[in-house]
N, C-alpha and C positions, 0 to 999 in steps of 0.2 A: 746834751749833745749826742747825734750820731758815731758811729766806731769811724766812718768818715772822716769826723771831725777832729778826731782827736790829735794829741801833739804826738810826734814821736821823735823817738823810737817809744813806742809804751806796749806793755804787757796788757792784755784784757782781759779779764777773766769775765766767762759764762756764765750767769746765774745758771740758767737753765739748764747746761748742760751739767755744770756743777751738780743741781738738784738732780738729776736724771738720775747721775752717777751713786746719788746715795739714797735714792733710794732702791734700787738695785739692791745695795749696799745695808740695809734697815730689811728688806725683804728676808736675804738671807740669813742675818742675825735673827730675826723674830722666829724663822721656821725650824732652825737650827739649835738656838738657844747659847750659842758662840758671843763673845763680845768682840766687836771691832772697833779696831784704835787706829788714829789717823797718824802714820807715819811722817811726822815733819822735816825730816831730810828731804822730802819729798816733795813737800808743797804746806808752806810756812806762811801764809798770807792770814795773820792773825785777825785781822779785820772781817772776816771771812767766817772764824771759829765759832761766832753763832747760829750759821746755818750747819754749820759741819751738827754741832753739837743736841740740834733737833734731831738728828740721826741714829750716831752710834755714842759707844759707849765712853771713849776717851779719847789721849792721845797718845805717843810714845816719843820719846827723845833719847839722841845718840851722842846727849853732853849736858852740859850743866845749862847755857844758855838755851838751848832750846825745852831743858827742861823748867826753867824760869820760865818762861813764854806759857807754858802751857798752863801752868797756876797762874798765871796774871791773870791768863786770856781763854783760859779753856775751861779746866778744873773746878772753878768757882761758878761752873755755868752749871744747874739742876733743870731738868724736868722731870717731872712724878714725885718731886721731892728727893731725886737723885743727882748728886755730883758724879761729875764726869771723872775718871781715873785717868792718873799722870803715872806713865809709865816711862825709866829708863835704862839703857844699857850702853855702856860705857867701853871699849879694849881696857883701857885703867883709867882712875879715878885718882884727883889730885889729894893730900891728907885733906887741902884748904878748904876743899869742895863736900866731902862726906857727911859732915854735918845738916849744909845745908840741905844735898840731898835727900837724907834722909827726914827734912821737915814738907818738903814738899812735894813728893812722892808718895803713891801709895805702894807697885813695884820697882824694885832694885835688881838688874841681872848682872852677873859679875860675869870677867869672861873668861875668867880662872882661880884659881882654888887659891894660888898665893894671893889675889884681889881681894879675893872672900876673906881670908886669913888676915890680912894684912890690916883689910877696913873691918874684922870684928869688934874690937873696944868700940867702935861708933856705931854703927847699924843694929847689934844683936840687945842694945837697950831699948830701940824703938819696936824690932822684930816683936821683944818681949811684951811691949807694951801693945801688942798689936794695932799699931801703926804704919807699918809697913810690911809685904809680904819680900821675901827673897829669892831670887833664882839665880841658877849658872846656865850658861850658854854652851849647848854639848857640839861636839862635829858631827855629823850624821856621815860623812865622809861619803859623801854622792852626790855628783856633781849632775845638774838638770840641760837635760842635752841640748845645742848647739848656746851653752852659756858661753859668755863673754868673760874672758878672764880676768880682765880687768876687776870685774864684779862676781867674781864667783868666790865665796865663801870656801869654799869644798875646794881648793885647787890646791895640788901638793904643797909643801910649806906652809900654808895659810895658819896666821895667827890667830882665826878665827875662831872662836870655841873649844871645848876640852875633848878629848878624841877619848874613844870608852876606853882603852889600853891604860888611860891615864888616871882615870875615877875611882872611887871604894866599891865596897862590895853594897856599901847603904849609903844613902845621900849623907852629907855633912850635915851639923845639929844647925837647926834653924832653916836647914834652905827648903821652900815650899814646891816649887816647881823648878822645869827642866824649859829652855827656849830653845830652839831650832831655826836655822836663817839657809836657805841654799840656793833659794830661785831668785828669777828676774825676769820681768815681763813675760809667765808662766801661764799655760792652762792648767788642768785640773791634773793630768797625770802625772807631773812628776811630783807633787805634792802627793799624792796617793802613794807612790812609790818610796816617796821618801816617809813618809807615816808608818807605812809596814815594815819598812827597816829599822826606825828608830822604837817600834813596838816590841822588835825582837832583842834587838842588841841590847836598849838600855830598861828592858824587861823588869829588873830586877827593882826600878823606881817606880813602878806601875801599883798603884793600887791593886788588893786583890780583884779580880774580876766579880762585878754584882750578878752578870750574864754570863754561863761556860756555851763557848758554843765552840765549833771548828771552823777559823774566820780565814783556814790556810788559802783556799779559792775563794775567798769573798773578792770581788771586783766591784764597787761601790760605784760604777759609771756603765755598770752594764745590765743591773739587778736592781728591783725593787725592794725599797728596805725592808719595810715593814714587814715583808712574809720572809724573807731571804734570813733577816736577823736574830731572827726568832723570839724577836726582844717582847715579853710583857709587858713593858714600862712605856710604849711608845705613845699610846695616848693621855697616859701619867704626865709626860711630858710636856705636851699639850695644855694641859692645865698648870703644870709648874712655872710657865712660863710668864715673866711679867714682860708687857709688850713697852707698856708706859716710862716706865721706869727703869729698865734695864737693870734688874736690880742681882748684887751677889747671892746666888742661891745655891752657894756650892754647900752650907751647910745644912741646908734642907733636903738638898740632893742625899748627902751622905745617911739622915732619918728617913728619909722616904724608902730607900733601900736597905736601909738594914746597914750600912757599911759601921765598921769602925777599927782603930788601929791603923791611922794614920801614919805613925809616927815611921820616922827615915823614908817616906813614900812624898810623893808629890799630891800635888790639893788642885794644881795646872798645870797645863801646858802651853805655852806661846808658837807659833807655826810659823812667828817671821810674817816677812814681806816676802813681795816680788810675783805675788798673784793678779793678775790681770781678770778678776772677778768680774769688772764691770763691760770686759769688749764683751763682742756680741756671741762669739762661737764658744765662749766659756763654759761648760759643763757644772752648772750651779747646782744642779737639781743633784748629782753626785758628790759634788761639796758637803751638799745639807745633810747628804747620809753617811758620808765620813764621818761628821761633828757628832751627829747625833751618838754614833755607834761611840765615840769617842767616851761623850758623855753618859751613854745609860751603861757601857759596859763597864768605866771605871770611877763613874760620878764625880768626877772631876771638873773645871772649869775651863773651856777652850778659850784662847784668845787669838783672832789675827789682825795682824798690823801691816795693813796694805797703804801705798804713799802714793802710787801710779793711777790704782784702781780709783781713786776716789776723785782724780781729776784728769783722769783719762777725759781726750780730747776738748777740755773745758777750758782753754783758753787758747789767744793769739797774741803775736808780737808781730805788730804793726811799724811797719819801718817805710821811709821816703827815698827815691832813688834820688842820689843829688848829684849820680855824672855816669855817664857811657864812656865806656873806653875801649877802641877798637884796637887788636890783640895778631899776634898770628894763627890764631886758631880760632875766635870765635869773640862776640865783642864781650865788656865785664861791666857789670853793673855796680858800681859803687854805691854804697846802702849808706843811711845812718844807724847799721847796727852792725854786729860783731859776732861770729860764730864763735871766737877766741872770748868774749866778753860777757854776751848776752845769750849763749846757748854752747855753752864750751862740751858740750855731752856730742856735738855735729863733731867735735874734734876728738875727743875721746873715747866714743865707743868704735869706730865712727860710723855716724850713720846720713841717712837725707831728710831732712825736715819737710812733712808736706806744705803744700804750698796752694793757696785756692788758687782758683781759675788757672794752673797748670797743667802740663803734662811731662814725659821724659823727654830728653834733648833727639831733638830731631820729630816729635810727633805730631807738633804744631808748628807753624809758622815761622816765627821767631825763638831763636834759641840763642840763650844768655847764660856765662856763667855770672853766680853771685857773691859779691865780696864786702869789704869793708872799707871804712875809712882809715884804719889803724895800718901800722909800718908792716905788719906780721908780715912776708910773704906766702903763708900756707891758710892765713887767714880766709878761706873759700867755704863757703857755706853747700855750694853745689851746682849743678849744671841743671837746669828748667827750659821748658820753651813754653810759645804763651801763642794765643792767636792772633794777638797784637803787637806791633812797634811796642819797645819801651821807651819812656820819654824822661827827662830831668824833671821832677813834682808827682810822679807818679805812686801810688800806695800800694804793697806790697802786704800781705795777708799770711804769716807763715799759720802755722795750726800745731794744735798740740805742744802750746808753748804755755802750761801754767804749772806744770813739773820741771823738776832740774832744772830751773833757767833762772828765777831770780833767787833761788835761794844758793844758786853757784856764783852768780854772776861777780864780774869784777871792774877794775877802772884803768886796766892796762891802758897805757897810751894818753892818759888822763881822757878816758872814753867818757862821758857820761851815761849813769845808770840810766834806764829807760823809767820812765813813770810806772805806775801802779793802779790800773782802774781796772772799775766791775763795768758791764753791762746787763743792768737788771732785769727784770721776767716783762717791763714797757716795751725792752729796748732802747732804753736810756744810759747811756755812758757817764760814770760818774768817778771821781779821779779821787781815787782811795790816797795815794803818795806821789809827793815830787820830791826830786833828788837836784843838788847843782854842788860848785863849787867846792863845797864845806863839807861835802860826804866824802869828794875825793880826797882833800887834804888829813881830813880827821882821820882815814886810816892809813897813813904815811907814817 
């Protein structure tokens, strides 16, 4: 069937755009040498994780279920003869859950030293068996400008991550690398920024440097690498790199260079999410020369785990108008869908979901605010106008609806979830999940 056709309210995911978004996404990893992992806080459409998985390198999870999802449905996926890596990081961890994690994981990031402490009798026998690697999650205490507090990692108080005031002078026994989280919906600069602070402050976890050079004015968005960095190693690189298989080369890295005396030093570093790698004004080609320099200066292993970037603008939530209601200020469109429900991020961050064939209130013709069927009254999605009447049966097109939406969504009101379909590279709609009844009572 057509996207016309389909029932709604339903969610639809874009192959295409999906595909677009990663390989963007496969670009920068191959030139880089970085592994990227799919953020499923983010966009969790497991059905879905065999295309992801032709791409990048893994995925990452922010709890035990979503880290389950990713061994069913991700991890067990190989090309080149390589498995996909299951990454998680947790605020705390149940005792109940430790175990498991640590069979199904390959990283573990703790989000404090009593965590690490606390779950060592479980993790430091798999660590040892090298089965799993481990990290802690530092504060970089810098906050990425006009962030949203809601989601700002770095905002005073934040439980998030270990603040340097609070660390040893050498990492704790067993832990491999350091992760860093601050952005959200980011370009390239304050990841840059925030890279050269956490290179300073938590210095002392850094590998020794394989390259000495004075990186005080390096600007990685303004210079070309290769003559700027003075790096030897750069078309080393180039050949180290397996495209195929995405394969762990962090210990070839460290023979290729001469490195050794790892120990109390990091093996990687995680850079978070919140990078918007795939919009269009993103500063990629500065990206690749951050990583690199990341990599040939301390031989290390980079990893980023973007959730936005990899389905940025690749899906819609298609919803049926099923009444007009004229208002003292302008009339309201009663939807079969739910900002409170089916895109609770319009209420929480809060922002305006685009919307095809619209424009702002008052630009076109007809201008409507949008709402719900649910008792909320703050339930409003937004104010639109259109160059048409809207009519009762009418189809309504939001965009940029296959992040935060169904992996937030809820049954307030005993709303029904919206379906779950792709629209493939034909243009054929094909209906991945349905939802009724028994999804809303089963989580009661």
């Amino acid at each position: 069937m057509k996207i016309s056709e389909v029932q709604t309210p339903a969610y639809v995911i874009d192959e295409k755009k999906l595909r677009d978004n990663l390989e963007i996404l496969r670009d920068v990893q191959d030139k880089s040498g970085a592994k990227i992992l799919l953020a499923q806080k983010a966009y969790s459409a497991y059905q879905t994780y065999p295309i992801i998985a032709e791409y990048l390198a893994g995925a990452t999870a922010s709890g035990i279920y979503e880290a389950r999802l990713a061994h069913e449905e991700f991890k067990a996926i190989a090309y080149g003869g390589v498995e996909r890596e299951n990454h998680v990081y947790e605020p705390a961890y149940k005792d109940d859950e430790m175990e498991e994690i640590c069979q199904i994981c390959d990283h573990i990031v703790f989000n404090s030293l009593t965590q690490l402490e606390h779950h060592r009798p479980v993790w430091e026998k798999y660590a040892a068996d090298g089965k799993i690697s481990v990290g802690i999650r530092v504060n970089p205490e810098i906050s990425a400008e006009d962030a949203h507090e809601i989601y700002d990692p770095c905002a005073p108080g934040s439980r998030l991550g270990i603040r340097n005031e609070h660390l040893p002078d050498m990492l704790p026994d067993g832990v491999d690398g350091i992760h860093i989280h601050n952005l959200c919906e980011q370009g390239f600069e304050p990841l840059e920024e925030t890279f050269l602070k956490v290179e300073q402050v938590f210095s002392r976890f850094f590998p020794n440097p394989v390259i000495e050079d004075d990186y005080d004015s390096f600007v990685f968005r303004d210079m070309g690498y290769e003559e700027s960095a003075g790096s030897e190693y750069s078309d080393d690189f180039d050949e180290i790199e397996s495209l195929d298989g995405i394969e762990d080369d962090t210990d070839d890295l460290n023979a290729e260079f001469g490195l050794t005396g790892f120990e109390g030093k990091i093996r990687w570093i995680n850079l978070g999410g919140g990078h918007h790698i795939t919009r269009e004004d993103y500063d990629r080609d500065a990206l690749v020369r951050l990583i690199r320099y990341i990599r040939e200066k301390y031989g290390i292993e980079v990893y980023l785990e973007p959730g936005e970037a990899i389905a940025l603008n690749a899906g819609y939530l298609v919803t049926t108008v099923m009444d007009v209601v004229q208002t003292d200020r302008m009339p309201v469109l009663i939807l079969d869908t739910s900002a409170s429900c089916h895109m609770p991020d319009v209420i929480e961050m809060p922002y305006r979901p685009p919307l095809m064939d619209s424009e702002q209130p008052g630009e076109m013709n007809f201008t409507y605010r949008l709402s719900s069927r649910t008792c909320l009254a703050g339930d409003v999605i937004g104010d639109y106008s259109f160059a048409e009447e809207k009519k009762i049966g009418d189809k309504l097109y939001f965009e940029d609806m296959a992040i935060y939406s169904f992996v937030k969504n809820n049954t307030f009101n005993g709303m029904p979830l919206p379906d779950i379909d792709i629209r493939h590279l034909d243009g054929e709609v094909e209906v991945l999940k349905t939802f009724d009844y028994s999804d809303f009572k089963s989580r009661l």
